[in-house]
Every structure is written in C-alpha cells, then in structure tokens.
N, C-alpha and C positions, 0 to 999 in steps of 0.2 A: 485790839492790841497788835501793836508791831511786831516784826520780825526783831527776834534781838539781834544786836549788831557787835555786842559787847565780846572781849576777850570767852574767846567758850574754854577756856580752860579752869575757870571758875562755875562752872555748869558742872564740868566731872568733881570740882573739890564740893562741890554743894548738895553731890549726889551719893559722894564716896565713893565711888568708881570710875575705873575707866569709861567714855563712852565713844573711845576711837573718832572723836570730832576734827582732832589736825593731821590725822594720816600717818609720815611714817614713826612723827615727833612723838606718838604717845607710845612707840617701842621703843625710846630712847632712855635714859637717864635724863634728859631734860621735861620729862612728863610732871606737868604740876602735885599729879597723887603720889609718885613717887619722892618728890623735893618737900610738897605740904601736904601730906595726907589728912585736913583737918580742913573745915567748911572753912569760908570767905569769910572777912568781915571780922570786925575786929572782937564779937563773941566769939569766932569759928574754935576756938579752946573750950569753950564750955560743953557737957556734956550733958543734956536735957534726956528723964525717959519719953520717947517717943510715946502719943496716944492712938489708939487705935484709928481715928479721922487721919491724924498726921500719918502713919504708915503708907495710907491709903493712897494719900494726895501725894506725897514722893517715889511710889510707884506710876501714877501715873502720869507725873510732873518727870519721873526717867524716861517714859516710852516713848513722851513727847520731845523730848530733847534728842534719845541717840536717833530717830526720825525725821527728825526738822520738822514738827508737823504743828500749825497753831491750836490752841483753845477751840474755836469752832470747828476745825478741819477733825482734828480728834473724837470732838462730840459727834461728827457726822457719822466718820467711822464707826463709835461704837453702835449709836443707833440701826445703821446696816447689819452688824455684825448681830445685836439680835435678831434681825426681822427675819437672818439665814438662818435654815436650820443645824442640828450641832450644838457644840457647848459655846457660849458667848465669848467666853475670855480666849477661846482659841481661835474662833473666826477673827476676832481683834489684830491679832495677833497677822492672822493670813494675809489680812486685806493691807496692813501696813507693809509684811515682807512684797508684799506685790505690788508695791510703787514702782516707777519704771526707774527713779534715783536709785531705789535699795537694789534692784536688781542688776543695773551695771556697777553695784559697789560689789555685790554679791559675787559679781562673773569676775572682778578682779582688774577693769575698766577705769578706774578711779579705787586712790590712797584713802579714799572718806566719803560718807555720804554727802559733806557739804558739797565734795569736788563732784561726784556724782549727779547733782541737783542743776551745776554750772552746764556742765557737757553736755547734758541734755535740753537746758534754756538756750544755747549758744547754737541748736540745731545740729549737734555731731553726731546723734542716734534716731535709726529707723526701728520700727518693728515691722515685721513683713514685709521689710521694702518702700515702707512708708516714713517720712518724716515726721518725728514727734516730739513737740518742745513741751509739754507739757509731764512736769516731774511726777505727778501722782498719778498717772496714766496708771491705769490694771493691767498689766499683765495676763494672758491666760493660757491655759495648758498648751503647749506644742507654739503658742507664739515664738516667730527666730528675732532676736533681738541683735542689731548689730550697730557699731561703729561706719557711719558713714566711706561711701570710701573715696570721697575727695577730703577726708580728714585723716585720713592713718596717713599720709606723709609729714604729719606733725610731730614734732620732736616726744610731745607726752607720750603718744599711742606708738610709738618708733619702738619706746624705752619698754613701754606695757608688751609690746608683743614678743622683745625679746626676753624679760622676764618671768613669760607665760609660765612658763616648766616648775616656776617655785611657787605658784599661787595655788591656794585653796580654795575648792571652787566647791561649793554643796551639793549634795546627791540631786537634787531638784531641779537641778541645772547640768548642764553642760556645755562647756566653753571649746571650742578652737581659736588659738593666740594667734595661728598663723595668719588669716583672715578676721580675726575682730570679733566671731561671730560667736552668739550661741543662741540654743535653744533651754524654751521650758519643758522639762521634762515633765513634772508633774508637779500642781500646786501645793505648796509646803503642808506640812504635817506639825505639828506643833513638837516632837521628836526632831524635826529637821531646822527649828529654828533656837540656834543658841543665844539668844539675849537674855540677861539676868531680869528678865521680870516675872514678878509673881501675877499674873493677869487677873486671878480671883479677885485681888484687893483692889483692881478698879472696877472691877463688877459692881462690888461692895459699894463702892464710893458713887457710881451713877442709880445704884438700885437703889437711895436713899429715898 
C-alpha cells in the first residue's frame, strides 16, 4: 500500500478529530472539523453504532495517520513493542513518539509532522552531529538533536527561531531556539504523551 497522497483533511473528517496534519491551518477557522465535522463521502451524515472490531480498527487506523506511519511499519512497531518489556500499548506508543519526524515536530522545528518528515528527508537534521535522513530514526535518551547549521539561514528556521519563546515543548525534551538545538531528556512516559488514542483497543485488535 502507498503512501496516501490525497487531501489529509479528509483523514481528520474520517477520524472526527483534529490530527494537526496542515500545521498552522488546523488552528484556523479554515480547519475542515471545524467547517464539516462529519466523515467524507457522501454517507459521511449517516450515523452507524460503531462495533467493537470497528472501534478497534479507527484507533489504530488514527495512530497511523497523526504518524505518517504505513500498515507494515505500524505492525513492526507493535510487534517490538511486545517483545519490550512493560505494558504493550504504552511501549507503542514510545517507540512512535521517538521517531526522529515526531520529535523535531515535538521540539517545535516544524508546523506538522508531514513538514517534520520533509526536513529530515531533505538532510536539514543531525543527531549527535551526525547527518540523518532517515524519518523513523529512534531517538534515545540524552541524544542532541539539532537543525543543521548550514540550514538555519533559511527563511523557515529564521521564523522558528524567532518564534521559539511561544512554542510548547514537552517535559521529555528540551529545546534551545536560539541554536536549533535540543536535547532528549528522557524517553516519554505515556503521561507525557498527549494524543487521543486509546492504545488498549489496538492491542485488542493485533491479539486476535
């Protein structure tokens, strides 16, 4: 299965929530939940009870979307995330917040993880001082993650550094704007990760 390539603001109407996929458009009044807050598709008015399979599968049809992550990439995941020890649905959870996309979206680096996914294909982020084009990269504790710096005289990273001071940056991390830089404080906790998924219900759905 491909990459979708289609409008993703029909992924948030399909999911009923926001999944902050266009950056600053989904705090706007132009946000499609807020103009149609009703699925795609010209049923999207109809109101079906959800079955227990279906719950299951649009939780984990969400995690894969606010992620960018495909069908197999996601089964690899979980499969890891049992073999660690811990509760499953929280290690799930860890190993996606520790993509190296989610975590320059995380430090405040990019409007979106799509944009986050780009900056790092395009070669504008090191870890350690190292070059790494590769989005699902892991991250791990006390790694420094930075903005290149033959890339901060670019107009995007210009704008991000001066609007360091208003971004929210999670306790797992911390950011310096003035330099590009941060560090991993320590790998998320599943209290330190705010996305709206119920992770038990993809449990449910792979332990079949």
């Amino acid at each position: 299965m491909a990459r979708y390539t289609g409008p993703v603001c029909r992924l948030c109407r399909r999911e009923g929530i926001k999944l902050y996929l266009k950056g600053d458009r989904c705090y706007s009044s132009k946000c499609a939940i807020d103009r149609r807050g009703y699925a795609p598709g010209q049923h999207g008015h109809m109101r079906r009870k959800p079955t227990e399979y279906g719950l299951q599968l649009r939780e984990k049809q969400k995690a894969k979307r606010i992620y960018g992550v495909l069908e197999r990439q996601f089964r690899n995941y979980y499969e890891k995330a049992v073999r660690q020890k811990g509760v499953t649905g929280e290690n799930l959870l860890r190993l996606l917040e520790c993509r190296l996309d989610n975590v320059i979206y995380r430090m405040g680096f990019a409007a979106s993880r799509p944009q986050a996914r780009q900056i790092v294909r395009y070669g504008h982020v090191e870890v350690n001082g190292k070059r790494v084009t590769i989005p699902s990269y892991q991250v791990k504790e006390k790694d420094v993650v930075a903005i290149r710096e033959k890339s901060r005289s670019l107009g995007m990273f210009k704008e991000i550094a001066e609007q360091g001071a208003s971004k929210v940056v999670p306790e797992w991390l911390s950011v310096n704007f003035e330099t590009l830089t941060g560090e991993v404080n320590y790998l998320p906790k599943r209290e330190d990760i705010d996305v709206p998924i119920q992770e038990h219900l993809i449990v449910e759905l792979y332990s079949k």
